[in-house]
C-alpha positions in Angstrom: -19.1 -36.9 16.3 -18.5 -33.3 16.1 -20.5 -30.6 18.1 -20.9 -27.6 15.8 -20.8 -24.3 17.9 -22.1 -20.7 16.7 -20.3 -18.2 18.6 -22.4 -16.0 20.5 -22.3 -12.3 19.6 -19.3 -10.2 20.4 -20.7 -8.6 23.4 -18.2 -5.3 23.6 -18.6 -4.8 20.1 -22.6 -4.2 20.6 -21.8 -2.2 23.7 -19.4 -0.3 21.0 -21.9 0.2 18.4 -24.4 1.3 21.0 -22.2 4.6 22.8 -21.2 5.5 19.1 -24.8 5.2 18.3 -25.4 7.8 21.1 -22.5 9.8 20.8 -23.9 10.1 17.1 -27.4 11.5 18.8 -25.8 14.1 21.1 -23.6 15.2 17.9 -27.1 16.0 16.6 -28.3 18.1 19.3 -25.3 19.5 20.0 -25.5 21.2 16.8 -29.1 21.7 17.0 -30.3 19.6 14.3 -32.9 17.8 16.0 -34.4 16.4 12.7 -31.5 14.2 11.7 -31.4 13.6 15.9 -35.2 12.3 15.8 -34.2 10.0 12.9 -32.5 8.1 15.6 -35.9 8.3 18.0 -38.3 7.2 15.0 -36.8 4.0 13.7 -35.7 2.8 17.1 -31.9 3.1 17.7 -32.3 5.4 20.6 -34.3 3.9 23.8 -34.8 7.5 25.9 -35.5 5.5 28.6 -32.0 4.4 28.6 -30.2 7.8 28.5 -29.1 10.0 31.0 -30.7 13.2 29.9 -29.2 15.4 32.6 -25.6 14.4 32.0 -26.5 14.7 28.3 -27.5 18.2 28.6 -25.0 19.2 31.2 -22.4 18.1 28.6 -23.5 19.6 25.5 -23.4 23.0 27.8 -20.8 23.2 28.3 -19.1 21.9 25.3 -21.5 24.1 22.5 -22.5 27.1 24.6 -20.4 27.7 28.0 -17.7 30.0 26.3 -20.4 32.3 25.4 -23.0 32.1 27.8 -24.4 35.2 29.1 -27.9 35.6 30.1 -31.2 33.9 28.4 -30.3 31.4 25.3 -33.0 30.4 23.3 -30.9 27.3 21.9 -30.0 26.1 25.4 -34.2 26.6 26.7 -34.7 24.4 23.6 -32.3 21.8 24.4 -33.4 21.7 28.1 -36.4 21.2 27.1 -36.3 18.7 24.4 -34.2 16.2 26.5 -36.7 16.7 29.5 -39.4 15.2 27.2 -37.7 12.1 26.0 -36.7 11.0 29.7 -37.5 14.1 32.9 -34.3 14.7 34.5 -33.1 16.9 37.5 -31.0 20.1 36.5 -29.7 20.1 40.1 -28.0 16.9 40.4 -24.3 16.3 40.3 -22.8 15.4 37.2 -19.9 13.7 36.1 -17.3 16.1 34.8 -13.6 15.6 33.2 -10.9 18.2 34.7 -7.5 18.7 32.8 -8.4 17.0 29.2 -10.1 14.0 30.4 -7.6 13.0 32.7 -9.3 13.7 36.2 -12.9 12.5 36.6 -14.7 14.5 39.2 -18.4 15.4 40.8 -20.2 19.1 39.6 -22.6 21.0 39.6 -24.4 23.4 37.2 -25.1 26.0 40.3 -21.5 26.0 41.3 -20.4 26.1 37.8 -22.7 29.3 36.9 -22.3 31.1 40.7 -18.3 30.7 40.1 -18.2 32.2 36.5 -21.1 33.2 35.0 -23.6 36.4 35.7 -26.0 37.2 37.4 -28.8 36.9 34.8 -27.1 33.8 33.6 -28.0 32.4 37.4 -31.7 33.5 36.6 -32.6 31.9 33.4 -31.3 28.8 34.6 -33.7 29.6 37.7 -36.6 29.5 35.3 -35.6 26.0 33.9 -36.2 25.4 37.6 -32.9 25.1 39.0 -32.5 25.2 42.4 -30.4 28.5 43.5 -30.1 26.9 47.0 -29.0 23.5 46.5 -26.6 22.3 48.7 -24.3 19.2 48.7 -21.9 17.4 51.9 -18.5 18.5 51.4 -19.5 21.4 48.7 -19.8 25.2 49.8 -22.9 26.9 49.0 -23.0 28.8 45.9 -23.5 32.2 47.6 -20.0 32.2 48.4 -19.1 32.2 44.9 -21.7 34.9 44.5 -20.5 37.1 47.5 -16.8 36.8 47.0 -17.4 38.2 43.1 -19.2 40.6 44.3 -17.6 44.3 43.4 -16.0 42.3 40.5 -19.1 40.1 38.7 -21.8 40.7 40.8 -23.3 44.0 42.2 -25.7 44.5 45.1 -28.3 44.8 42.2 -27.4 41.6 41.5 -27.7 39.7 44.8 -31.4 41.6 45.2 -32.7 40.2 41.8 -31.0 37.0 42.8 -33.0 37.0 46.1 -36.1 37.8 44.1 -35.5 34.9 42.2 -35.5 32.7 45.6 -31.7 32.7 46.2 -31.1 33.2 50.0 -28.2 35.2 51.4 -27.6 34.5 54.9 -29.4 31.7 56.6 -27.1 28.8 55.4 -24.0 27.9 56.8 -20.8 26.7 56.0 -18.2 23.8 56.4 -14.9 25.3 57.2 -12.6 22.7 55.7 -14.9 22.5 52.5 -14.5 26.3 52.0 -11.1 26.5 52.7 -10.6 23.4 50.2 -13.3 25.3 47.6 -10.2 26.8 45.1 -7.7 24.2 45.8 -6.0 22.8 42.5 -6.2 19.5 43.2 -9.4 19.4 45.0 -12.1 17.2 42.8 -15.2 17.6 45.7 -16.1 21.2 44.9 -14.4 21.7 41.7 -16.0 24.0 39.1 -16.0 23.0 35.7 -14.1 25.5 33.2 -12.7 27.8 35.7 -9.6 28.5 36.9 -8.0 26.6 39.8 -6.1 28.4 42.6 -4.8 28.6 46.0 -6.5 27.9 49.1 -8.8 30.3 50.6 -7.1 32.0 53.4 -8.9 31.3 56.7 -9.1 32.1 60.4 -6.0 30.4 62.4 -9.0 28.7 64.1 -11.3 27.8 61.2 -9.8 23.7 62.0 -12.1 23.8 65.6 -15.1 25.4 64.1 -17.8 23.3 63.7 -19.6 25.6 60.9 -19.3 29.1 59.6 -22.5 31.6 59.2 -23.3 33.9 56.4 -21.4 36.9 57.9 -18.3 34.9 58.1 -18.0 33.5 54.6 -18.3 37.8 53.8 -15.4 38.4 56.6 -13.2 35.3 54.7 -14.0 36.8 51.2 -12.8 40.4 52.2 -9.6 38.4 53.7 -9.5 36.9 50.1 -8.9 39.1 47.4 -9.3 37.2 44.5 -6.5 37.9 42.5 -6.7 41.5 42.3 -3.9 43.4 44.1 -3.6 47.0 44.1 -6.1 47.5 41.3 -8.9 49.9 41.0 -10.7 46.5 40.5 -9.8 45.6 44.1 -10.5 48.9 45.4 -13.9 48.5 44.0 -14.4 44.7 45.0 -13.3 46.1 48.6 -15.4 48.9 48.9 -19.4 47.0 47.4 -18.2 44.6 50.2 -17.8 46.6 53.0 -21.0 48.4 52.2 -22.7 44.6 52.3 -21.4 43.2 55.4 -22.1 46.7 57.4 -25.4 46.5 56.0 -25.7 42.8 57.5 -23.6 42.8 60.3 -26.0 43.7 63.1 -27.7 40.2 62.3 -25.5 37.6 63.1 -22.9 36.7 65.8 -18.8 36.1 64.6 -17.7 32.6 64.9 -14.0 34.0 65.1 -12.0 37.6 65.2 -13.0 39.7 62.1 -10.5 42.5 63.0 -7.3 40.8 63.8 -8.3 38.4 60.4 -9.0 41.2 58.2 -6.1 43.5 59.4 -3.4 40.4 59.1 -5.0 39.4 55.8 -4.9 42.8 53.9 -2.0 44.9 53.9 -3.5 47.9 52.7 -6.4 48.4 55.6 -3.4 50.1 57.5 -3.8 54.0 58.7 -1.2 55.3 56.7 -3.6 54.6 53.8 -6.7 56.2 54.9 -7.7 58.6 52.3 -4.8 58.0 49.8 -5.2 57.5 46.3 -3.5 55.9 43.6 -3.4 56.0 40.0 -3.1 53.0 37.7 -3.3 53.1 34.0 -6.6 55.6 33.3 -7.8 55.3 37.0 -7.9 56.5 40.5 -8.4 54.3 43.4 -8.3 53.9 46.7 -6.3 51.3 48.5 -8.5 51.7 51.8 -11.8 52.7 50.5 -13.8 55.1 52.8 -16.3 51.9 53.4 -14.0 49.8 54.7 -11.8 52.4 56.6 -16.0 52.3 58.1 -16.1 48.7 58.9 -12.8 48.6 60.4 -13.7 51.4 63.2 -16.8 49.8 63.7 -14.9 46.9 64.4 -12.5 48.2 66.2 -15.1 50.0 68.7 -16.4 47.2 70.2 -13.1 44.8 70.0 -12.7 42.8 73.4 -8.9 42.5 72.9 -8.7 45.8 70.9 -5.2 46.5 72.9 -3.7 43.1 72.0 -4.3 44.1 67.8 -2.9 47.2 68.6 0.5 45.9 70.4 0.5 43.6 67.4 1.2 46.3 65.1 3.0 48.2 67.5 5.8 45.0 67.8 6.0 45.6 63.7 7.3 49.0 64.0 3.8 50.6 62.0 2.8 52.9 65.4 0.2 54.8 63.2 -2.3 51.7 62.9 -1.4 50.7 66.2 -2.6 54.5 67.5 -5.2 55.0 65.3 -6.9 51.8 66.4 -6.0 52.6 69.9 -8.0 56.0 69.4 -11.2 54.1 68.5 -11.5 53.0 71.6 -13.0 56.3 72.2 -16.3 57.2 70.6 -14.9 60.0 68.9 -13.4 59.4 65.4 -13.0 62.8 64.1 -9.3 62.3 63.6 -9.8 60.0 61.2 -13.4 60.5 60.0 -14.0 57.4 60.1 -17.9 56.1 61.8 -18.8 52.5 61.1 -21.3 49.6 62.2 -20.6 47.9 65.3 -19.6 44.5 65.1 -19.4 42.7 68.3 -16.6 40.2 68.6 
């Protein structure tokens, strides 16, 4: 007797069919031919139910539109909200994303992504598709600091006011010290950004390692430390001076976690006396290695410095007596000598 047996259908081939099927639907939309895409919705080879609109639409962004994204985009509002009516989905959730050609798999998100490449207005028309400028994630810095350490560079103090008015807030969150100095590492895959450059770590406070949390005015103190790639530039110059106008404007408001002047003075190698007031020309411009803001910030610093004398013997061991005596003469409240007045910073 023979048992006749009808083999059961090949499983992975379905499963095949069904992510070309859908890889077929997101060509569609990609392209933004959403008639041939609903062909797929009418006669029933699409279930919405079963896809994962958000990762749909955070892939298609960045595939068909990142490159050239800048400010409102019809074609992405429609997108956004075409997918959000076949299945709702949350723009602020982490995504899956692929890092050097599909060969690292990591966690992002679209408010990291935008904050660490991408404008100001860019920020705000995703606001209106309701994301969420304030969302945080464990072991992810906040997207301010992306903001605030472009600032002078991508962002202006314009921009951080119409990014507050869109409900972005600068200054009560706080920060994880080892995420933020891990935030530009190369390899790191927790708070990577999707298509932008990798780097170096951040450089941080010696004692960043014992602190529990950073506040607002220290992430600003870490990004003056951190120039971002521009060295000797009228672009750093600029970058230097919109952020020493930011953090005296906020400095009254919050207490340091660590030693702004020592940081900042072993960080950057042009806030030295020597440079006060000296310009430089590069290519079609004039700049100022030191600029008047921060030469500002440094004496306000300075002022109120509880170990001012040990910072001055520092630079007096390295031979450069004209820091070490010019920040010795701020112990005074006179600062004629070097016109420099500032906001106190307590430290």
């Amino acid at each position: 007797m023979f048992l006749l047996i009808i083999g059961a259908p090949d499983v992975r081939a379905q499963a095949q069919q069904a992510d070309q099927t859908q890889q077929a639907f997101k060509n569609f939309l990609a392209q933004g031919d959403y008639n041939n895409a609903n062909f797929y919705l009418q006669n029933g080879l699409i279930n919405p139910e079963q896809l994962d609109t958000g990762q749909m639409f955070y892939d298609i962004l960045h595939a068909q539109y990142w490159q050239t994204l800048n400010g409102p985009n019809q074609k992405v509002a429609v997108l956004h909200d075409y997918l959000g009516k076949l299945k709702a989905f949350d723009i602020n959730q982490e995504m899956t994303c692929d890092w050097r050609n599909g060969r690292v798999q990591s966690r992002c998100t679209l408010l990291n992504d935008l904050a660490a490449s991408k404008s100001a207005v860019t920020l705000a028309f995703f606001a209106d598709l309701r994301l969420d400028l304030n969302k945080t994630f464990p072991k992810r810095t906040a997207a301010t600091f992306d903001v605030i350490h472009r600032l002078g560079t991508s962002f202006s103090l314009a921009d951080i006011q119409m990014l507050s008015q869109k409900g972005m807030i600068f200054g009560d969150e706080v920060y994880e010290p080892v995420a933020l100095a891990a935030h530009y590492e190369i390899n790191n895959t927790v708070s990577l950004h999707r298509n932008v450059p990798r780097g170096q770590s951040l450089q941080m406070p010696d004692n960043y390692l014992s602190l529990n949390q950073l506040n607002f005015m220290d992430v600003l103190i870490v990004a003056l430390g951190n120039q971002q790639g521009y060295r000797q530039t009228s672009e750093a110059s600029a970058r230097d001076a919109l952020l020493c106008q930011y953090v005296t404007f906020v400095a009254a408001q919050m207490r340091p976690s660590f030693d702004y002047l020592g940081f900042v003075l072993l960080k950057r190698d042009t806030f030295r006396a020597a440079q006060i007031g000296e310009r430089v020309r590069a290519r079609n411009a004039i700049y100022e290695p030191f600029p008047p803001a921060c030469v500002s910030l440094i004496a306000g610093m300075a002022q109120n410095h509880a170990r001012i004398n040990d910072v001055m013997s520092l630079f007096a061991a390295r031979g450069d007596v004209e820091t070490a005596s010019w920040l010795l003469s701020l112990k005074a409240p006179a600062t004629a000598a070097t016109g420099a007045t500032g906001t106190t910073i307590n430290q």
